[in-house]
N, C-alpha and C positions, 0 to 999 in steps of 0.2 A: 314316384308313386303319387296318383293321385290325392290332393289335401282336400279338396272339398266338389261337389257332386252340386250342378244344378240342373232341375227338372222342372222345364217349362211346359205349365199347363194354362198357360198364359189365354190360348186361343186353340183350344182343343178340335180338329176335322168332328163334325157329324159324326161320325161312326166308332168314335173311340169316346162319346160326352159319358153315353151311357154306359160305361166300364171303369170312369175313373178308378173306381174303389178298387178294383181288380187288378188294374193296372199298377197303381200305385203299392199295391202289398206288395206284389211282385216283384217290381223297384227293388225295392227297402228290403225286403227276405237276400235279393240277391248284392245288394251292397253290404248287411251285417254280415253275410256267410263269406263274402270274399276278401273283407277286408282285413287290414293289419292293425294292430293295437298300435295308436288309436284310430277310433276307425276315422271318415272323413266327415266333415261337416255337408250336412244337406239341408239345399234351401229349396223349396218348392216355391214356384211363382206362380202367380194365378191372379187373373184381374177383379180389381175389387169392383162390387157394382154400384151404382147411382142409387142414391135416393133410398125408395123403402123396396126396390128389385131385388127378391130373394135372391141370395148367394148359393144358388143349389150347389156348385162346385167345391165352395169350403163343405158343406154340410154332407156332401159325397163324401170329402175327404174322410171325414173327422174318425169312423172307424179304423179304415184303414192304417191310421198313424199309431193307432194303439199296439203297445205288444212291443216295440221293438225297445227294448229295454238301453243296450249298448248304443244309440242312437240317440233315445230320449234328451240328451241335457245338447245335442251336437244335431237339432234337427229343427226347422223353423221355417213357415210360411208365410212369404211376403205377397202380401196383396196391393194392387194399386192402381189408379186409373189406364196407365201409357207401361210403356213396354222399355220406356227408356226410365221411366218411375221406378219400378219393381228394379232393374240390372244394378242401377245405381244404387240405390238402397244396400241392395248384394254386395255390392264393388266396397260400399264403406265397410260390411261388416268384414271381408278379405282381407280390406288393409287392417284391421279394427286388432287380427289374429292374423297380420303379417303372411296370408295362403297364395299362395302365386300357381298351383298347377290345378286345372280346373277340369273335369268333364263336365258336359252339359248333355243330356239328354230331353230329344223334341222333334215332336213331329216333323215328317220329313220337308213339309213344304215350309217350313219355317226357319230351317240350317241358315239356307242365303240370306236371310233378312238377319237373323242373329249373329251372323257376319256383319254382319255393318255396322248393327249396333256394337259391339265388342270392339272392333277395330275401332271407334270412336268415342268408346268410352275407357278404352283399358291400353295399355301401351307395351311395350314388347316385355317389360316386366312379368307379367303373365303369358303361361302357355294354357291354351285351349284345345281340348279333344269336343268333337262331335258324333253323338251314336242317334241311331233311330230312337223313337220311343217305342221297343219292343223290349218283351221280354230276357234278360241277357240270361244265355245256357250256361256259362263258363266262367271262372273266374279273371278267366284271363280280359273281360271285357272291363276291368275295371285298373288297366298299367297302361300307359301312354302307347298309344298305337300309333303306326307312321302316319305321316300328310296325307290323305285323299289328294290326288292329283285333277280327276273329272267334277270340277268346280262349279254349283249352280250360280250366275249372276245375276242380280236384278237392273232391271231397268234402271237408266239416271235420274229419269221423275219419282221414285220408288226410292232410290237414295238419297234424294231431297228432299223427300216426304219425311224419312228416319231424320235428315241432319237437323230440318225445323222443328221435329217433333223435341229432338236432344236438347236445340237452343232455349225450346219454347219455357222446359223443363228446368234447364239449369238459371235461367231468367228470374222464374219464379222461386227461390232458392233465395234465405236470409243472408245477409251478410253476417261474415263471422269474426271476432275477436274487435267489434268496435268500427267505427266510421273510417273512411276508408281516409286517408290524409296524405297530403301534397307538400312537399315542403319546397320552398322558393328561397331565389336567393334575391338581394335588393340590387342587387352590382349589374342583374339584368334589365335593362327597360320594359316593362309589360307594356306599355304603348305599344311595340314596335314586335316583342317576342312573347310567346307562349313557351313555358317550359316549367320544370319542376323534376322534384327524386319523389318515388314512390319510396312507402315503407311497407311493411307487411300486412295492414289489419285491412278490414273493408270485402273483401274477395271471399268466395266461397270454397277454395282449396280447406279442406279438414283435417289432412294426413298432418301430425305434428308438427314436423322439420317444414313442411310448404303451406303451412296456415298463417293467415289466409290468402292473403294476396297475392300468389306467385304469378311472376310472368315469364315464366321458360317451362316449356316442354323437352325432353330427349328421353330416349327409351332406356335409358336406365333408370327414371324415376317414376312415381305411380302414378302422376299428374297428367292427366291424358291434354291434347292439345283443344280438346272443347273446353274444358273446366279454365285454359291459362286464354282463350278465347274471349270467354264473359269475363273473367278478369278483367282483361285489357277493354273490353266493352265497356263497362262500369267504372273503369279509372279514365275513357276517354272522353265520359259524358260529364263523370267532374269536373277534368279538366278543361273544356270545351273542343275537345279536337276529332279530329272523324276516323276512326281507329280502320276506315280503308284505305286511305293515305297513311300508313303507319309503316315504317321503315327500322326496322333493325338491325346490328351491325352482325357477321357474321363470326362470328369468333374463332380467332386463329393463335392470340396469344403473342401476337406479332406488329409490324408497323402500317400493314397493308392499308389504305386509306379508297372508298369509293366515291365517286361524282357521281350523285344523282342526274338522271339524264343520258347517264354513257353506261356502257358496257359493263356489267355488274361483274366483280370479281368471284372466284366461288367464293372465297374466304377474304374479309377483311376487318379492322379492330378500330378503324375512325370512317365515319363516314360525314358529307358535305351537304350542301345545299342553297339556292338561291331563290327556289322556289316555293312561294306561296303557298299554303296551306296541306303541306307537306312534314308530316311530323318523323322526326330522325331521331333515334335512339341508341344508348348502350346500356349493355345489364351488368350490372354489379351484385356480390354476395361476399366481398373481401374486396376485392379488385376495384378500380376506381371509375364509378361514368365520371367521364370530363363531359362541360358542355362549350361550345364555344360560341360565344355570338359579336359579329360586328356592325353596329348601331347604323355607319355611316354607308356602308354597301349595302346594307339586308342581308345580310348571310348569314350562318349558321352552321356549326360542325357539333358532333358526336361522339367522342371515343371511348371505349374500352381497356381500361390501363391497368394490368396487372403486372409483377415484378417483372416479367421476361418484359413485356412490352412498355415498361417502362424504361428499361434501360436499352431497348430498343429505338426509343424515341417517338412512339407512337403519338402524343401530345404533339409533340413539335409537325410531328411527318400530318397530321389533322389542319396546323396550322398556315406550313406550308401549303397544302392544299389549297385554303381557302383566299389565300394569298395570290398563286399560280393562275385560279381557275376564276376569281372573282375582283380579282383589281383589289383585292383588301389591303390596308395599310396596317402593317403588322403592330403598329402603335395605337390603333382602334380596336385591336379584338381584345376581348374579354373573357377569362378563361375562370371554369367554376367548378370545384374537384365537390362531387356528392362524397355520403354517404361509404365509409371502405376501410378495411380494417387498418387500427394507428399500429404508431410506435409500440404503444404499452400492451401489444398484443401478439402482434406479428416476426414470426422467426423463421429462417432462413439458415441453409447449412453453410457454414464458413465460410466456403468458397463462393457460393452466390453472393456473400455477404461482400467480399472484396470488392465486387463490382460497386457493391452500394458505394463501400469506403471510398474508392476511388472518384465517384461524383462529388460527396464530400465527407472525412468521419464523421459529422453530425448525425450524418443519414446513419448511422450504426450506434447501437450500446452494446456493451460488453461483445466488443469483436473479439475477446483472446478466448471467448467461450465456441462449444462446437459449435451451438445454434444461435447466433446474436439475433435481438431485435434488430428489426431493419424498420425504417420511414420511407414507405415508396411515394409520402406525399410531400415529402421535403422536397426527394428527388426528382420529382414534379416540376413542381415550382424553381426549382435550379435548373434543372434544362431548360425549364420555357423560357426564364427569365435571359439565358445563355443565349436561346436564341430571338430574342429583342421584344419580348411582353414585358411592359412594362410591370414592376412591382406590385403598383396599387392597381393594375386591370387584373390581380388575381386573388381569388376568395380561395381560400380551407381553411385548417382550424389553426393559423396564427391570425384571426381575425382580434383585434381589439377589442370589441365589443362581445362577449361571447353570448347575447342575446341573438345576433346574426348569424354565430356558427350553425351552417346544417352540415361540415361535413364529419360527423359523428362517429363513432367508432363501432362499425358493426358486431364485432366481436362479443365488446361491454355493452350492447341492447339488445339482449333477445325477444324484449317485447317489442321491440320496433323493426327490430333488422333482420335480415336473414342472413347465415356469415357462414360459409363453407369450411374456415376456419375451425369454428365452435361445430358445426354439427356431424361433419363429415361428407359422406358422398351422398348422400340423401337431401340435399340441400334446396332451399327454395330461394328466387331470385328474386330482387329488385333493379329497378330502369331509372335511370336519368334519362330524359325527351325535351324538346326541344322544336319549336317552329315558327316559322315568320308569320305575322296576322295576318290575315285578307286586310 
């Protein structure tokens, strides 16, 4: 069943300016009579004007809204310059009251263009119905109707019109929860390497769990891939790097490792590099970015390490890579666990647990319980070490100095961290990145 109703009057044809009011009763008489307790939120969009340009269209409205009593406190017109202004707006108050099934009623030459905008602002979390802006006879114009199949498309210049309009939009948009912050480790040479873990604040994501700074999209969360876009925009102007060169690992959970330059895997969880100005990443939200860097070849590796792929050996299978593929002396690389859920958080069912045990029991507490804490950053540091990193070329948090520790417990900072752990499947991510200077 429909949860909320929006009626764009955004950019009304000539022929229908002068009936607003008419049109609009008509609306609203036919969504109070057909709906179901309670009825659906409606948001009318309508362009707000410049300057002292009388607003005839609000002031059209303004009768027409009266009267419908069951709607009053669940009805609300958003005005705004841009057309991606106004959706957004909308989009926040959706997630605001958690509404995901949408009609939108609009003029007919405006369906395809609000295709584009929606596909760009909203992600498969939301379903979308489209009707004309005609009068509906029946109630039944207000239950999820199948897919129109005969699709209008617009031009590509016309879709890059809406994507700049979106970027232009989300640009100018404050940052939220405080400045945006980079955390580094010393064990890297900044001569030689750019690299740093994001944390969460800085970024314009609102939704609770992915405020503010997220950087992963997928279509289970409400995070559309423009919003995780300027993110990454704005955390690679901090950082100085050029977020078109920006390379991220594909996450599989596994040991799959790519070389930059060859043949992209579809899925893999470490990725490589010997190339200049080329920034390589993995995302973390419990899970661990590893970064790897070797001072004396210029290389640089990436991985993604969570329990499976830790005991997978994905560290090592990063290391070997860079070894393989770049002459590196595995006594020169440098290995730096960000940011990822500890010991004092993280559990595991028994039998995952053994695996731990068997790397080392340290890596376990209370193993005779069903769910022991496990350490996947011990067991980190044991493999690497196993396979010939030296001790002191690795940073997490048995650092000596705990003014140096960055690699923090997701779990126990929800101001800083994002932790899939703590929040569930609604989760917002953070990056370890990595790249050699020009």
């Amino acid at each position: 069943m429909v949860e909320a109703v929006l009626i764009d009057l955004f950019s009304l044809p000539a022929n229908l300016q002068n009936n607003v009011q008419g049109l609009l009763r008509n609306m609203l008489e036919t969504i109070e009579k057909c709906s179901s307790i309670p009825a659906p939120f409606v948001y009318i969009m309508c362009r707000q004007r410049q300057g002292n340009e009388r607003d005839s269209e609000q002031e059209s409205m303004l009768p027409a809204l009266r009267g419908f009593q069951s709607l009053k406190k669940r009805l609300e017109v958003v005005r705004a310059l841009t057309t991606a202004a106004a959706l957004y707006t909308i989009k926040q108050r959706l997630d605001e009251k958690d509404l995901s099934i949408i009609k939108v009623i609009l003029p007919t030459l405006r369906k395809a263009l609000m295709k584009v905008y929606t596909d760009h602002l909203f992600t498969s979390v939301y379903q979308f119905e489209f009707e004309d802006l005609q009068v509906a006879s029946d109630c039944e114009n207000l239950q999820i109707a199948e897919p129109q199949n005969a699709e209008q498309t617009l031009p590509t210049q016309d879709v890059a019109l809406i994507q700049s309009e979106i970027q232009t939009y989300l640009e100018s948009l404050p940052s939220l929860k405080g400045e945006l912050t980079i955390l580094r480790s010393s064990l890297i040479p900044d001569d030689i390497f750019l690299h740093g873990f994001t944390t969460r604040t800085g970024g314009i994501s609102y939704i609770p769990n992915l405020s503010s700074c997220n950087l992963f999209s997928s279509s289970k969360r409400r995070d559309p891939q423009a919003v995780v876009k300027e993110n990454l925009r704005r955390l690679a102007k901090a950082a100085g790097f050029n977020p078109e060169t920006f390379h991220r690992v594909k996450i599989d959970h596994a040991n799959a490792v790519c070389i930059m330059g060859k043949t992209e895997p579809d899925s893999y969880d470490g990725i490589v590099t010997n190339q200049k100005g080329v920034t390589i990443a993995a995302p973390g939200a419990d899970c661990i970015p590893v970064l790897f860097a070797d001072p004396v070849r210029k290389a640089c590796g990436a991985a993604h390490s969570g329990w499976k792929g830790t005991l997978l050996g994905v560290s090592m299978a990063t290391v070997n890579a860079m070894v393989s593929e770049y002459g590196c002396n595995i006594k020169d690389i440098l290995v730096v666990l960000g940011p990822s859920v500890g010991p004092c958080c993280y559990k595991l069912p028994h039998e995952s647990a053994e695996e731990f045990h068997r790397i080392d029991p340290k890596c376990v507490r209370l193993f005779d319980s069903a769910t022991p804490y496990i350490d996947i950053r011990r067991a980190t540091r044991i493999l690497l070490e196993s396979g010939g990193i030296l001790p002191e070329n690795i940073q997490d948090d048995s650092v000596t100095d705990q003014n140096q520790n960055i690699t923090f417990c997701t779990a126990c900072h929800p101001d800083k961290f994002y932790s899939h752990f703590r929040d569930g499947t609604n989760f917002g991510t953070q990056i370890g990145f990595i790249s050699i200077k020009d």
